[in-house]
C-alpha angles and dihedrals in degrees: 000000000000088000095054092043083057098056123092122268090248094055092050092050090048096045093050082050088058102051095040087062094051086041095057097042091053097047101042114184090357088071087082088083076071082060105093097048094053091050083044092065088032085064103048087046092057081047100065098046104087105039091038077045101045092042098034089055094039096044089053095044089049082055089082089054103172110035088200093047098056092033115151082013100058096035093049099044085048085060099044077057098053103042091040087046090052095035087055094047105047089050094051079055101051096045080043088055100040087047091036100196116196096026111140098017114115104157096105094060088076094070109044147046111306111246121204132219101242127187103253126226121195097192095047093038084055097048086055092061088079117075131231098197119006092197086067093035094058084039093059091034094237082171093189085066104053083045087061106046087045093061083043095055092035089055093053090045095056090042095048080055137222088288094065102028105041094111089055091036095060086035096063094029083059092049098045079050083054102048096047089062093040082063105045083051088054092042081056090076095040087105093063099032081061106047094052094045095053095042081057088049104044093043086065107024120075125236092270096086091059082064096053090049091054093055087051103061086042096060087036094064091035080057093050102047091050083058100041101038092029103025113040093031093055096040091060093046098047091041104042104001089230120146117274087197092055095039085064100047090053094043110039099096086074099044079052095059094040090061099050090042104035088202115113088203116047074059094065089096096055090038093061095044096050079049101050090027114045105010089049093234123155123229090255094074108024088038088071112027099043106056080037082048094055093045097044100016108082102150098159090047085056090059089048096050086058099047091046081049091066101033092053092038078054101046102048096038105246114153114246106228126172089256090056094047087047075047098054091036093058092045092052089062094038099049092031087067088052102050119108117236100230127100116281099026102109094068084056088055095050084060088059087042100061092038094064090037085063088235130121129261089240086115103050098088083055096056087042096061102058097029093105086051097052097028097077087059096044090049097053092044089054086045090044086046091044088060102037084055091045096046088046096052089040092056095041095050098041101251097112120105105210100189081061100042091051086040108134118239097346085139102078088060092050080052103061087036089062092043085056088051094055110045 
């Protein structure tokens, strides 16, 4: 017991996986006396989306505090969100559509809620968006309503200004605060939820599905290295005509520390130091989008709600037609601003994500399983991101120091200067 209290979240988490599956497939149909426990972590995971959802937006939006003081700051680097967000997911769709994981298994449909091809209507679909009663909306958990009336609230909050909000505005940023570690207490038990959910699984899927998940996290990754080696890369040329090669080399201590520790913001530190550091940007500008960047800025979540899109859509045998990929565009950008930057919250926001989608959560011990797997990428994609969109607002308003950005091996130093920080 005291060896596996010493190991890392994430394996414990891959290691519960693992037994749940030999499990499963030893114990065949008796592994439903697990059930319970796995519905039991399912539960408190769908108790945690609307109030993680409602604080973590609102607490991103309120970074921005005054929206005269950032300025160009604030509104470019808005739009870098925005472009980067849609640009991420419509490419994990389209790898997810060209790999196609989950097509041709059906087996899942047998133990879930039957979900039904409907004609879809963007403009309908749009209009529905926009609540009539918030109160309903939370009671039925129409999650991209509550999205909506959050940025709304958010928006008037930041207009009315801090004077007149300051109360609100400590009251959300404490309970952001709250649910974040509300979260990081329920992804505790993720090991054992697991477990018990995949032996369930297991114990009544067939082996095909492995194979499926294994086509996931591969088009996953592909996803995640277009973005990273095309997108990125090609953004900051055509934007600022700085050096790719060189932005990697000054940022890639942080990329380093996203992926082994797959939590945007416990990266925030090293973040502000690459960018002080190596980019030669000063604190005006990093100070604010960086920690806003690793609360809105979920790139790599993006990718993965396209590529969940299409796995559900497969799996439960819902024709993919072009309304339903504009659909699952628009929620990537959407649910990837609302997604909270600490391990683990991504599975939440699949939740969300297949909530709003109509399907059934079926799938989310699935996703569970192999989240460590695919969250270090993810991570390092949303800090990568953080940085691309910081070093293109800096340049374009004037607050980038380029002697310091083209500097030679000034790395290392940053290096041993986050190592100080840390320790």
């Amino acid at each position: 017991m005291k060896w596996w209290m010493r190991q890392p979240l994430y394996k414990q988490i891959a290691l519960g996986g693992l037994i749940g599956v030999l499990l499963g497939f030893m114990l065949g149909e008796n592994v439903k006396y697990f059930e319970p426990f796995g519905t039991l972590f399912l539960r408190l995971l769908q108790m945690l989306i609307i109030p993680l959802v409602i604080t973590s937006i609102l607490a991103g939006i309120l970074q921005m505090k005054d929206a005269k003081s950032v300025g160009k700051v604030g509104g470019g680097f808005l739009i870098y969100l925005v472009v980067s967000s849609l640009i991420a997911t419509t490419i994990g769709v389209l790898t997810a559509f060209i790999i196609q994981p989950g097509k041709g298994v059906g087996s899942i449909l047998d133990h879930g809620e039957s979900v039904e091809s409907q004609d879809f209507s963007f403009v309908e679909h749009f209009l529905s968006w926009v609540p009539t009663n918030i109160f309903e909306s939370l009671a039925n958990l129409e999650m991209l309503q509550i999205i909506i009336f959050t940025v709304f609230i958010g928006l008037v909050m930041l207009s009315l200004g801090k004077e007149k909000t300051s109360t609100i505005t400590n009251f959300v940023n404490e309970s952001s605060d709250i649910m974040m570690k509300l979260t990081n207490y329920v992804i505790q038990l993720a090991p054992y939820g697991i477990l018990a959910l995949l032996a369930g699984l297991v114990g009544q899927f067939d082996s095909d599905m492995l194979g499926e998940v294994l086509k996931f996290v591969i088009a996953d990754y592909i996803a995640l290295l277009v973005v990273v080696l095309l997108v990125y890369p090609f953004l900051l040329k055509l934007t600022t005509g700085l050096s790719p090669l060189q932005f990697y080399k000054n940022v890639y201590p942080s990329m380093l520390f996203a992926f082994t520790t797959s939590t945007s913001s416990a990266t925030i530190p090293i973040s502000l130091q690459v960018a002080k550091k190596n980019l030669g940007i000063s604190e005006r500008t990093a100070g604010f989008t960086i920690p806003f960047g690793a609360t809105a800025n979920m790139d790599g979540f993006a990718v993965a709600i396209g590529i969940i899109s299409v796995f559900a859509a497969n799996l439960y045998g819902i024709d993919l037609t072009f309304g339903m990929i504009v659909q699952f565009v628009l929620l990537g950008l959407v649910l990837s601003i609302g997604a909270a930057g600490v391990r683990g919250a991504g599975v939440v926001m699949s939740i969300v994500l297949l909530e709003s989608l109509g399907m059934p959560l079926t799938l989310i011990p699935i996703l569970a399983a192999i989240w460590p797997v695919i969250d270090m990428g993810h991570t390092t994609v949303n800090i990568t991101s953080d940085l691309t969109g910081t070093t293109i607002v800096a340049k374009k308003t004037n607050d980038l120091d380029e002697s310091a950005f083209n500097r030679a091996n000034k790395e290392k130093i940053l290096t041993a200067t986050s190592s100080q920080e840390i320790s």
